[in-house]
mmCIF file as gemmi writes it, N, C-alpha and C atoms, coordinates in Angstrom:
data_model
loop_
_atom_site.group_PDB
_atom_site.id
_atom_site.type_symbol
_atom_site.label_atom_id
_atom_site.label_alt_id
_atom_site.label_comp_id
_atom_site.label_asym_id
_atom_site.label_entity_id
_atom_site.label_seq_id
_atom_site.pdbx_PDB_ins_code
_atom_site.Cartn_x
_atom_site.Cartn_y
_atom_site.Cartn_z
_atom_site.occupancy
_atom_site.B_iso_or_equiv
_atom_site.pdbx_formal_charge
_atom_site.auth_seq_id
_atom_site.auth_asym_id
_atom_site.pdbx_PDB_model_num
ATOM 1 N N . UNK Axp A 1 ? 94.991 48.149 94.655 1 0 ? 1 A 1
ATOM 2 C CA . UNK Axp A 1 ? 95.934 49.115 95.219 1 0 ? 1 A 1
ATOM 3 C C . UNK Axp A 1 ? 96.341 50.153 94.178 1 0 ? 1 A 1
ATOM 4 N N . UNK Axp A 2 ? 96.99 49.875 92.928 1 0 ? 2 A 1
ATOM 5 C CA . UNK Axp A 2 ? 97.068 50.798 92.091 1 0 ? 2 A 1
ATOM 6 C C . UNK Axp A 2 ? 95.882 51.516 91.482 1 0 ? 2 A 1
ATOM 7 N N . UNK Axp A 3 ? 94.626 50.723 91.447 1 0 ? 3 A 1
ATOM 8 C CA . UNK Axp A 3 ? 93.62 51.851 91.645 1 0 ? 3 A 1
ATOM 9 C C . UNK Axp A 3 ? 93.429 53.107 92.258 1 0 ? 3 A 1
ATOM 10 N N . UNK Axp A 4 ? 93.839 52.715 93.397 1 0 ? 4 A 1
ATOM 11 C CA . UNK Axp A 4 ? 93.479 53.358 94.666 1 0 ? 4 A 1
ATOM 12 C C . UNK Axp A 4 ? 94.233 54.774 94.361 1 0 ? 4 A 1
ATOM 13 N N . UNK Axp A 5 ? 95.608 54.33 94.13 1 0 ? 5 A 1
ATOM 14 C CA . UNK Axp A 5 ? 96.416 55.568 94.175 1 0 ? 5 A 1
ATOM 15 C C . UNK Axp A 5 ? 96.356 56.125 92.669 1 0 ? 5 A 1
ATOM 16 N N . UNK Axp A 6 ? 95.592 55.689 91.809 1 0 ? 6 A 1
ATOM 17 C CA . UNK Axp A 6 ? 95.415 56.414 90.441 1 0 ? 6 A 1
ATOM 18 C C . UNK Axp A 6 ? 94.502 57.912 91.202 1 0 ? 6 A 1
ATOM 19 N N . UNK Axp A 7 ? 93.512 56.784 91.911 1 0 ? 7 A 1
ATOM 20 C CA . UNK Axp A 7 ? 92.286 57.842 92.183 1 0 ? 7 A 1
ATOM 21 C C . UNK Axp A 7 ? 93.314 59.036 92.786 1 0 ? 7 A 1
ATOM 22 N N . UNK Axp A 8 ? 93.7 58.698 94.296 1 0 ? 8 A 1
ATOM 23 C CA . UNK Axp A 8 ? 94.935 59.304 94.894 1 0 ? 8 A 1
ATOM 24 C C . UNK Axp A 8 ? 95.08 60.703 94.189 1 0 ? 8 A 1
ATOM 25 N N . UNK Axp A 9 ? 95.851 60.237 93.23 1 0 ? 9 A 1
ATOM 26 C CA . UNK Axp A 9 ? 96.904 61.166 92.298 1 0 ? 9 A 1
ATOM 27 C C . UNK Axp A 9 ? 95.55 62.255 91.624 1 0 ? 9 A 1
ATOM 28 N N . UNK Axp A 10 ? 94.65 61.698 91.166 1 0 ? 10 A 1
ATOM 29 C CA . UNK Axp A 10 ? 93.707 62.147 90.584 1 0 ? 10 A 1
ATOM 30 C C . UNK Axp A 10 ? 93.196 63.42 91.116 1 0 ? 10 A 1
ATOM 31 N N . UNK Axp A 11 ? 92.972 62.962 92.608 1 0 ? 11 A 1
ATOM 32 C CA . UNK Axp A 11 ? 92.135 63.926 93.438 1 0 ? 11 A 1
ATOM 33 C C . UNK Axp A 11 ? 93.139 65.339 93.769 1 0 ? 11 A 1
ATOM 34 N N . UNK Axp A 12 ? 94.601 64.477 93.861 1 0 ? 12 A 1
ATOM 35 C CA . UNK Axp A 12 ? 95.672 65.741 94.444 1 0 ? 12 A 1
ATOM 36 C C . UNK Axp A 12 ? 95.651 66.712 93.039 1 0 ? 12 A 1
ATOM 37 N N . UNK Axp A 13 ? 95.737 66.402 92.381 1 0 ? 13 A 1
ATOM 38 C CA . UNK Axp A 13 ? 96.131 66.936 91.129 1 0 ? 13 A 1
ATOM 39 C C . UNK Axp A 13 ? 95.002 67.827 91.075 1 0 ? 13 A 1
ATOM 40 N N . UNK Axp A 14 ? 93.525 67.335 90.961 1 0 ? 14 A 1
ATOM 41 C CA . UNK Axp A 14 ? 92.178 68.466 90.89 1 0 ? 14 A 1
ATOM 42 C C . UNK Axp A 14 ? 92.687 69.068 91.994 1 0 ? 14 A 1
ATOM 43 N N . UNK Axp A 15 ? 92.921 69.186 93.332 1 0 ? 15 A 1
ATOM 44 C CA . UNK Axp A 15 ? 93.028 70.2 94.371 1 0 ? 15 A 1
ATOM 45 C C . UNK Axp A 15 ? 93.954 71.071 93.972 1 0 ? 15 A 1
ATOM 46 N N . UNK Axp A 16 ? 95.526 70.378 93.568 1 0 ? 16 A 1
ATOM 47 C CA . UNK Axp A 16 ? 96.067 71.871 93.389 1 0 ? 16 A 1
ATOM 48 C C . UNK Axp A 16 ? 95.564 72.757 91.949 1 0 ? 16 A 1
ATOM 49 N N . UNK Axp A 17 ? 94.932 72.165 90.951 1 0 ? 17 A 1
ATOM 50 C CA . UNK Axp A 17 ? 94.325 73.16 89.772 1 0 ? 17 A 1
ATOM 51 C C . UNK Axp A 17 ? 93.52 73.662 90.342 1 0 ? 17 A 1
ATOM 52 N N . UNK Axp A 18 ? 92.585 73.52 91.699 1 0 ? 18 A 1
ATOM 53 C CA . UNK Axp A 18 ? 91.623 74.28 91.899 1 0 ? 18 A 1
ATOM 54 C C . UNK Axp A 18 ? 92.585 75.537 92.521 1 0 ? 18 A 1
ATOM 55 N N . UNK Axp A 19 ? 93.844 74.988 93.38 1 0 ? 19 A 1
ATOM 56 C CA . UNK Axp A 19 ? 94.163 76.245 94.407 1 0 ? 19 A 1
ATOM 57 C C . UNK Axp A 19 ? 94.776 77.042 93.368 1 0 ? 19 A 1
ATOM 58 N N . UNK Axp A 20 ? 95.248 76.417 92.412 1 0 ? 20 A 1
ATOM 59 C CA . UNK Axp A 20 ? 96.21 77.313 91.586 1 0 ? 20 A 1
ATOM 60 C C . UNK Axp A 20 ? 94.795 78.436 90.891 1 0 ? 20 A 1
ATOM 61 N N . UNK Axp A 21 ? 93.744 77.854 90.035 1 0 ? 21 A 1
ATOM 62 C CA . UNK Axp A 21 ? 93.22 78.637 90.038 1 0 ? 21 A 1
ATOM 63 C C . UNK Axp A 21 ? 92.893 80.203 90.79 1 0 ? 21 A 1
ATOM 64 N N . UNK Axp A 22 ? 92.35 79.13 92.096 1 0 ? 22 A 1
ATOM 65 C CA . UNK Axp A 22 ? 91.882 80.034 92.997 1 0 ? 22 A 1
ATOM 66 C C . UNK Axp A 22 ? 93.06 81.435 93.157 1 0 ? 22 A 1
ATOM 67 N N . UNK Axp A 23 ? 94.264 80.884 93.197 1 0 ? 23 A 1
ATOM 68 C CA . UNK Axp A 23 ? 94.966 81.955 93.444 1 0 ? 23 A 1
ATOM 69 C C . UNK Axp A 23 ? 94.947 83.029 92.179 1 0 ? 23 A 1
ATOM 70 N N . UNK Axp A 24 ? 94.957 82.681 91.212 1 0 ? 24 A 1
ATOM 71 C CA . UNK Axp A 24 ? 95.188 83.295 90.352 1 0 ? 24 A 1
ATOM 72 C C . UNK Axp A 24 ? 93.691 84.4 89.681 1 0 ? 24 A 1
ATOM 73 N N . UNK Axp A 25 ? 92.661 83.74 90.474 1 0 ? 25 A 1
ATOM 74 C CA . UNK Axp A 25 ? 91.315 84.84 90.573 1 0 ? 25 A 1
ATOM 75 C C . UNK Axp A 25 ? 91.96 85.792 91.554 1 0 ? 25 A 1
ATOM 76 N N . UNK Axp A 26 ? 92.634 85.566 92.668 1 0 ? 26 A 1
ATOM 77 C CA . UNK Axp A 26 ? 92.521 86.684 94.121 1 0 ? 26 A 1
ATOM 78 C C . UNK Axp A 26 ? 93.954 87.179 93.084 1 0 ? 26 A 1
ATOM 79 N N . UNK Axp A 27 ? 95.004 87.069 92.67 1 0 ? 27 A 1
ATOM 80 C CA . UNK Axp A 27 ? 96.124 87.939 91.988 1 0 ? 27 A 1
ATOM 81 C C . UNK Axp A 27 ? 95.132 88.795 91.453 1 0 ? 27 A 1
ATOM 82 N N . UNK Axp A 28 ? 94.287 88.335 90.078 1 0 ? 28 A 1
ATOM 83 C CA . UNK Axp A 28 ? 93.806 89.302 89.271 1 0 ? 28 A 1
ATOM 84 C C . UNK Axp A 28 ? 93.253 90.052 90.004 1 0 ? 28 A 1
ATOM 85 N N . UNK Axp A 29 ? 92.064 89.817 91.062 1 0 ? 29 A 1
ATOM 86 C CA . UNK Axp A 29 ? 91.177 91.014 91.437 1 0 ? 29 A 1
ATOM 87 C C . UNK Axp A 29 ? 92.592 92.534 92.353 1 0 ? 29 A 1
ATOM 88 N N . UNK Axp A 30 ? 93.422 91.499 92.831 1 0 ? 30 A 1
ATOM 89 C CA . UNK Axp A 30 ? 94.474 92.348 93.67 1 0 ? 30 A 1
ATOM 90 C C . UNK Axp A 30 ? 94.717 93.127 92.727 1 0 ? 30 A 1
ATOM 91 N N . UNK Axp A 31 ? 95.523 92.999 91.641 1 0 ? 31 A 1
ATOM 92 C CA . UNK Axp A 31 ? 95.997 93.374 90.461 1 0 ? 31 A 1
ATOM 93 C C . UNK Axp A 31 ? 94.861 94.635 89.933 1 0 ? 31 A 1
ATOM 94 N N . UNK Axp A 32 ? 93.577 94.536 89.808 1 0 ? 32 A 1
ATOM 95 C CA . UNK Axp A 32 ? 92.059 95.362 89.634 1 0 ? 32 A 1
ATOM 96 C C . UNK Axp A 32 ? 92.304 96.147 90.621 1 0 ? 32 A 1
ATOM 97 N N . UNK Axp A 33 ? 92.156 96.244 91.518 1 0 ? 33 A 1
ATOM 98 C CA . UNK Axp A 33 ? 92.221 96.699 93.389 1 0 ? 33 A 1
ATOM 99 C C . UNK Axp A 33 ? 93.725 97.909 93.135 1 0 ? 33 A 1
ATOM 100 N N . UNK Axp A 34 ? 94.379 97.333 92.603 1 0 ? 34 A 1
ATOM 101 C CA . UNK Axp A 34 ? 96.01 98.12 93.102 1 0 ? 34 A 1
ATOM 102 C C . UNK Axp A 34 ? 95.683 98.867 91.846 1 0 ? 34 A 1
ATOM 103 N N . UNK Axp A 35 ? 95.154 98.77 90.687 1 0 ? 35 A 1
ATOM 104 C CA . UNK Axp A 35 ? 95.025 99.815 89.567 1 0 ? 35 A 1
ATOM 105 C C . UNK Axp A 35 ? 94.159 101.02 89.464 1 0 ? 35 A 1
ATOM 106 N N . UNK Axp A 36 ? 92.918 100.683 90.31 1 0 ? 36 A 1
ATOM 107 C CA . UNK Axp A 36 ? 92.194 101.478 90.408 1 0 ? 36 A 1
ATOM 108 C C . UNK Axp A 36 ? 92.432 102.19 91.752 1 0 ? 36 A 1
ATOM 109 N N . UNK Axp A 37 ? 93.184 102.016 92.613 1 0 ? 37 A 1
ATOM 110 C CA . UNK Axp A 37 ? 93.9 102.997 93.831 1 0 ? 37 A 1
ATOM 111 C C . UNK Axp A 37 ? 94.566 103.78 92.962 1 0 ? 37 A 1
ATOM 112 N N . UNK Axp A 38 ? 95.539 103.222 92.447 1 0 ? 38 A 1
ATOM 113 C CA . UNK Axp A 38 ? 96.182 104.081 91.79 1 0 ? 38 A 1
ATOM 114 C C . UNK Axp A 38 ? 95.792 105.69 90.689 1 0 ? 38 A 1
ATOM 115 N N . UNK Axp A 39 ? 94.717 105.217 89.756 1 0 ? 39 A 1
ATOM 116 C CA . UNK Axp A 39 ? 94.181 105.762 88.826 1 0 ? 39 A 1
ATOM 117 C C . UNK Axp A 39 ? 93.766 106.906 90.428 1 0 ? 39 A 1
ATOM 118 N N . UNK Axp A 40 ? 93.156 106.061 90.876 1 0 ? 40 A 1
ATOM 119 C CA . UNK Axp A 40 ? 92.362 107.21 92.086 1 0 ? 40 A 1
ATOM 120 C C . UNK Axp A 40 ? 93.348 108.119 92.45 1 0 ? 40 A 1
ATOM 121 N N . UNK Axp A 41 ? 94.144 107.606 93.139 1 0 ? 41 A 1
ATOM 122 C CA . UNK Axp A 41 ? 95.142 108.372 93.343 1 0 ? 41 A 1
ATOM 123 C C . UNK Axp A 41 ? 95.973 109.745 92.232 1 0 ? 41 A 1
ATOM 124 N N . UNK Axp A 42 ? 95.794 109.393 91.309 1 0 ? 42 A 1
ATOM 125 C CA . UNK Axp A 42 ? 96.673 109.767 90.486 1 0 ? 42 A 1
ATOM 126 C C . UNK Axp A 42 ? 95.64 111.147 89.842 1 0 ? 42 A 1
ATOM 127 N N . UNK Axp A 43 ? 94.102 111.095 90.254 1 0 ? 43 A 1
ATOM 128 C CA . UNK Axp A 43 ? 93.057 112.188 89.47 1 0 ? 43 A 1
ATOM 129 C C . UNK Axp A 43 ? 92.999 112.917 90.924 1 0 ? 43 A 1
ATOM 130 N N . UNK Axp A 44 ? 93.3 112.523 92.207 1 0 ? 44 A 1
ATOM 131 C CA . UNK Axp A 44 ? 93.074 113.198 93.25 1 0 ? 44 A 1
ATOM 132 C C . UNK Axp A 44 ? 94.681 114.47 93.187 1 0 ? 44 A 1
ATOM 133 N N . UNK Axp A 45 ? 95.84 113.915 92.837 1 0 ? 45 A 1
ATOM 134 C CA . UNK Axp A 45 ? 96.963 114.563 92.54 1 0 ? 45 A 1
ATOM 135 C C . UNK Axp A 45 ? 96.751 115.203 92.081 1 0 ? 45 A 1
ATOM 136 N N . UNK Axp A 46 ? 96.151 114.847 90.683 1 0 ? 46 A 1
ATOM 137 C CA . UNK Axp A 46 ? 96.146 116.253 89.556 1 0 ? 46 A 1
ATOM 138 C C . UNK Axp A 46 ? 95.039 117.499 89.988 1 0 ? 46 A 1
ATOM 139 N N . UNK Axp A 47 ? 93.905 116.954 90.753 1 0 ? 47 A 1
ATOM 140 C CA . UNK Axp A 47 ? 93.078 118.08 90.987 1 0 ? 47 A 1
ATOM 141 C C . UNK Axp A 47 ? 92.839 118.618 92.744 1 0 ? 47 A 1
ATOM 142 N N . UNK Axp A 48 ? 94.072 118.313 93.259 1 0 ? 48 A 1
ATOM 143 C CA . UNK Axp A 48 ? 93.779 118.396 94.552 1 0 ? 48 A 1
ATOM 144 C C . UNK Axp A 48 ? 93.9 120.07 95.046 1 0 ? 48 A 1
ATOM 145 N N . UNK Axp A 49 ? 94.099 120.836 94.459 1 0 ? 49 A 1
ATOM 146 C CA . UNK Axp A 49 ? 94.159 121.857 94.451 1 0 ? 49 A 1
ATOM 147 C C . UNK Axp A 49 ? 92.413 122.587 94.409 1 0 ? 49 A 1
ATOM 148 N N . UNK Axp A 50 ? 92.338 122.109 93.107 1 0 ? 50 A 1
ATOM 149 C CA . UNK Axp A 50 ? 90.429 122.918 93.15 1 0 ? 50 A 1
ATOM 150 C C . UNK Axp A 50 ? 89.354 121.463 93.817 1 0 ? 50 A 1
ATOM 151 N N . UNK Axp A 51 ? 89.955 120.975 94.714 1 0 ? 51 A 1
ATOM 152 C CA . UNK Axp A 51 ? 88.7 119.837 95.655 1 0 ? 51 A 1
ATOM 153 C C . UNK Axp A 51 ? 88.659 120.45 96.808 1 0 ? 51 A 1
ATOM 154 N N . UNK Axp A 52 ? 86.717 120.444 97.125 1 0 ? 52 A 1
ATOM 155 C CA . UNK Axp A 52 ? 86.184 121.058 98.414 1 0 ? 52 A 1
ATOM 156 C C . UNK Axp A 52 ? 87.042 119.871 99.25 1 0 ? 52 A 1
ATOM 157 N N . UNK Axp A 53 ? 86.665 120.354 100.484 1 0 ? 53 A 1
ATOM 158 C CA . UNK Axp A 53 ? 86.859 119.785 101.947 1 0 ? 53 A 1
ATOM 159 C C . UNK Axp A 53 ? 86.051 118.127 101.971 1 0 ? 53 A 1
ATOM 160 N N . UNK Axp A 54 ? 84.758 118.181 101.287 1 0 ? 54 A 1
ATOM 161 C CA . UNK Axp A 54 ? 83.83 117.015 101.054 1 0 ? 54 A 1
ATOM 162 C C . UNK Axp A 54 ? 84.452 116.128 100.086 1 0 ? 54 A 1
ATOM 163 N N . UNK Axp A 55 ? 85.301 116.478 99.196 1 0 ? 55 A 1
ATOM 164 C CA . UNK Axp A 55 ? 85.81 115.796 98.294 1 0 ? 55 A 1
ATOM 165 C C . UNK Axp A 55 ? 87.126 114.847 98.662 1 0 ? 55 A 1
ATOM 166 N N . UNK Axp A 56 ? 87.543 115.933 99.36 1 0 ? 56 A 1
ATOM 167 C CA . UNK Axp A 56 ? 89.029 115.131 100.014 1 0 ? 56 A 1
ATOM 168 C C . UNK Axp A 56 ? 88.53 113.898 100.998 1 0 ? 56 A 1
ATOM 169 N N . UNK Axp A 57 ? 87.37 114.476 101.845 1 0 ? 57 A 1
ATOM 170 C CA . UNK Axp A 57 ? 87.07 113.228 102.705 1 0 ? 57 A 1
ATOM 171 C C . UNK Axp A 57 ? 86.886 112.332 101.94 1 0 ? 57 A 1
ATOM 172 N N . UNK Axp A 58 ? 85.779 112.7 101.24 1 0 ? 58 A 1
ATOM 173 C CA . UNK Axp A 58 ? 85.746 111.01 100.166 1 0 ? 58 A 1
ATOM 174 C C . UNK Axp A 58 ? 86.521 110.244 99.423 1 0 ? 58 A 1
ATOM 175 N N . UNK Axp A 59 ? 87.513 110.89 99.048 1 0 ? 59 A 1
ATOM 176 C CA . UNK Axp A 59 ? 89.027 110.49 98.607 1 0 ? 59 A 1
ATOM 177 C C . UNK Axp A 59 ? 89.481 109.566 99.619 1 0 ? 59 A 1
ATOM 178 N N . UNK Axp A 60 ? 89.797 110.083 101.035 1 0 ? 60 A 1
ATOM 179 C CA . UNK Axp A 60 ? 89.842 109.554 102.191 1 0 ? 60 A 1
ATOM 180 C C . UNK Axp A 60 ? 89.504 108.135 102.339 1 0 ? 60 A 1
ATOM 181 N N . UNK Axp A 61 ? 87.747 108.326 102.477 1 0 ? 61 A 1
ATOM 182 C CA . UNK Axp A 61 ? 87.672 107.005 102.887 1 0 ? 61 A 1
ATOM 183 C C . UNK Axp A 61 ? 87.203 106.186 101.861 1 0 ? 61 A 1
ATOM 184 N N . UNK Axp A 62 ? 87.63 106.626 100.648 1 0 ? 62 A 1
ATOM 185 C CA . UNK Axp A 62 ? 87.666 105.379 99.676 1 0 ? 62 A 1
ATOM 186 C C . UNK Axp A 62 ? 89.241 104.892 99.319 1 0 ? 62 A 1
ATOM 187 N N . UNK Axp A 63 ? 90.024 105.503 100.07 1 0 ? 63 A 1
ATOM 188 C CA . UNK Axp A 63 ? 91.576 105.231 99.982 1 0 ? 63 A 1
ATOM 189 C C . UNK Axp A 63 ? 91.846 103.745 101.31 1 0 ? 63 A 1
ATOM 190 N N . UNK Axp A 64 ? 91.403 104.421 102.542 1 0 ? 64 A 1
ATOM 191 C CA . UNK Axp A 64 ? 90.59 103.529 103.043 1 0 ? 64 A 1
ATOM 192 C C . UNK Axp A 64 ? 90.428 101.788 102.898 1 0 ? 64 A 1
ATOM 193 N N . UNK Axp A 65 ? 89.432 102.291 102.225 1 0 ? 65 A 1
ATOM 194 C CA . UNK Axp A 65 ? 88.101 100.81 102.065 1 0 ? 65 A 1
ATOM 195 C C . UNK Axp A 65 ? 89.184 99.966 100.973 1 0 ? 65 A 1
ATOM 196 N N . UNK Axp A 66 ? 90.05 100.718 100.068 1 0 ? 66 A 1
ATOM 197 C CA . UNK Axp A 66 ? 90.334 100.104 99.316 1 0 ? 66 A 1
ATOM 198 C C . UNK Axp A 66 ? 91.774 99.737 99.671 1 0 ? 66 A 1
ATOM 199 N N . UNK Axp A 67 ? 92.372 100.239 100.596 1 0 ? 67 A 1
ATOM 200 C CA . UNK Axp A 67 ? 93.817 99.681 101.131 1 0 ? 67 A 1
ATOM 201 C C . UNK Axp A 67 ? 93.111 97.801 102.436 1 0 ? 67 A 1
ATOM 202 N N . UNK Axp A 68 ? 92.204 98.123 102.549 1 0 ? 68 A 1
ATOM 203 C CA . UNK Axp A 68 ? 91.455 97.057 103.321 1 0 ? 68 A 1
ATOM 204 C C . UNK Axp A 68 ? 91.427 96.227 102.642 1 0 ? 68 A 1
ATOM 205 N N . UNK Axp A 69 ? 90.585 96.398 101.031 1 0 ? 69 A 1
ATOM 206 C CA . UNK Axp A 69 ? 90.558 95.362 100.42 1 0 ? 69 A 1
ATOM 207 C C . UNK Axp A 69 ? 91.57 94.664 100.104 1 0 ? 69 A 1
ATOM 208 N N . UNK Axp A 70 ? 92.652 95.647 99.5 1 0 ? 70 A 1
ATOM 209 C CA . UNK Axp A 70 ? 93.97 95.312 99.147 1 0 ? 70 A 1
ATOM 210 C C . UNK Axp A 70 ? 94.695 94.247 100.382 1 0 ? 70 A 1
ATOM 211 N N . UNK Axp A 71 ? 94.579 94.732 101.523 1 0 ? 71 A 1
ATOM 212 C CA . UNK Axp A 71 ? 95.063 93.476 102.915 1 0 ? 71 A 1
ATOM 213 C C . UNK Axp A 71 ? 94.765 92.575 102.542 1 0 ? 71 A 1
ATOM 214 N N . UNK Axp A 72 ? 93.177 92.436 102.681 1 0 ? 72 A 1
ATOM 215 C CA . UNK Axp A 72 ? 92.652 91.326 102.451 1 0 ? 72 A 1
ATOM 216 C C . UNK Axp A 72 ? 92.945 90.22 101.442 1 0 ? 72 A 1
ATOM 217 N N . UNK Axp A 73 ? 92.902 90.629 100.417 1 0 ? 73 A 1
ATOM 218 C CA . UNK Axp A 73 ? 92.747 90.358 98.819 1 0 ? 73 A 1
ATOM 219 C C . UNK Axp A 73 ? 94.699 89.414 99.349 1 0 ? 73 A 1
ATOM 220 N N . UNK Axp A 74 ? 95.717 90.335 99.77 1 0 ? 74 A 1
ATOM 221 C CA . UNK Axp A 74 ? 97.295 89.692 100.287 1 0 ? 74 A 1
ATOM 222 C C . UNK Axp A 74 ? 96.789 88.746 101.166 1 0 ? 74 A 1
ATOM 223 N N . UNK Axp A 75 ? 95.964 88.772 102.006 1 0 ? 75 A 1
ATOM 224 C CA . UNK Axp A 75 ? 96.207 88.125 103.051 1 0 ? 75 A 1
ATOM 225 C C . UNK Axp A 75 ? 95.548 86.345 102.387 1 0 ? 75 A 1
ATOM 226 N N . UNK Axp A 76 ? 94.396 86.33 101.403 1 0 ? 76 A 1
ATOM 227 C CA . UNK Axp A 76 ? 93.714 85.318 100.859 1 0 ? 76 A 1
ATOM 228 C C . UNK Axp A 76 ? 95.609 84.676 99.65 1 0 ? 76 A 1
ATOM 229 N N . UNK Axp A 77 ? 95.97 85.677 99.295 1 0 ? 77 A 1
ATOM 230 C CA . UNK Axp A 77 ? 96.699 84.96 98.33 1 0 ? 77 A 1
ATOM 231 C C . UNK Axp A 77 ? 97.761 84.302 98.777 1 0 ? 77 A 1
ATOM 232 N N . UNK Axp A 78 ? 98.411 85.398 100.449 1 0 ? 78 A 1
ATOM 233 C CA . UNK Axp A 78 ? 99.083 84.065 100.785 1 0 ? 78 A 1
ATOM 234 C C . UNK Axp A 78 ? 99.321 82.678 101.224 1 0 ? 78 A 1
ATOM 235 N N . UNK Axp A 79 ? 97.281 82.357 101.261 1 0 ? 79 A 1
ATOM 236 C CA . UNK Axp A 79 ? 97.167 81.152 101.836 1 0 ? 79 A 1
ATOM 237 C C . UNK Axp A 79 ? 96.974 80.54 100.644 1 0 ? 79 A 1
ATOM 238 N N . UNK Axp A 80 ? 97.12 81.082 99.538 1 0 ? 80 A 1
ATOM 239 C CA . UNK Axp A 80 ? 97.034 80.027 98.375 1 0 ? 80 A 1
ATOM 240 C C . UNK Axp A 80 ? 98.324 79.789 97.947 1 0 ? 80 A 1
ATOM 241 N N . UNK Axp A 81 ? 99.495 80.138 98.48 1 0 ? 81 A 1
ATOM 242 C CA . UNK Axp A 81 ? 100.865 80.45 97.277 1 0 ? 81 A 1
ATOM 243 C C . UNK Axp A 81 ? 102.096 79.562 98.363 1 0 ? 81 A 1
């Protein structure tokens, strides 16, 4: 019996280092994700004045793709936290 629950304890303990891990890969990439919106953001500000019409779209839908990821990326961490 006290075997049993050594193992027990053993196994709970690897699961939450894995989730804790796990969470803490999806923070960092979020953390990657929210810096580089930003940076984006922040070179589209400074030059939005001399950007064609083609440029802004692409601004667009990489503002986009990357607010998606960003959901996503929240939506994975709150099932780890």
């Amino acid at each position: 019996r006290e075997e049993a629950l050594k193992a027990r304890d053993a196994c709970l303990k690897s699961l939450k280092d894995r989730l804790v891990e796990r969470a803490n890969i999806v923070q960092s990439r979020l953390d990657e994700e929210n810096a580089a919106l930003s940076k984006r953001q922040a070179t589209f500000q400074r030059n939005r004045d001399h950007m064609e019409a083609s440029d802004e779209a692409e601004y667009e839908r990489y503002c986009q793709e990357a607010m998606f990821r960003i959901q996503i990326l929240e939506q994975r961490l709150d099932r780890h936290t």
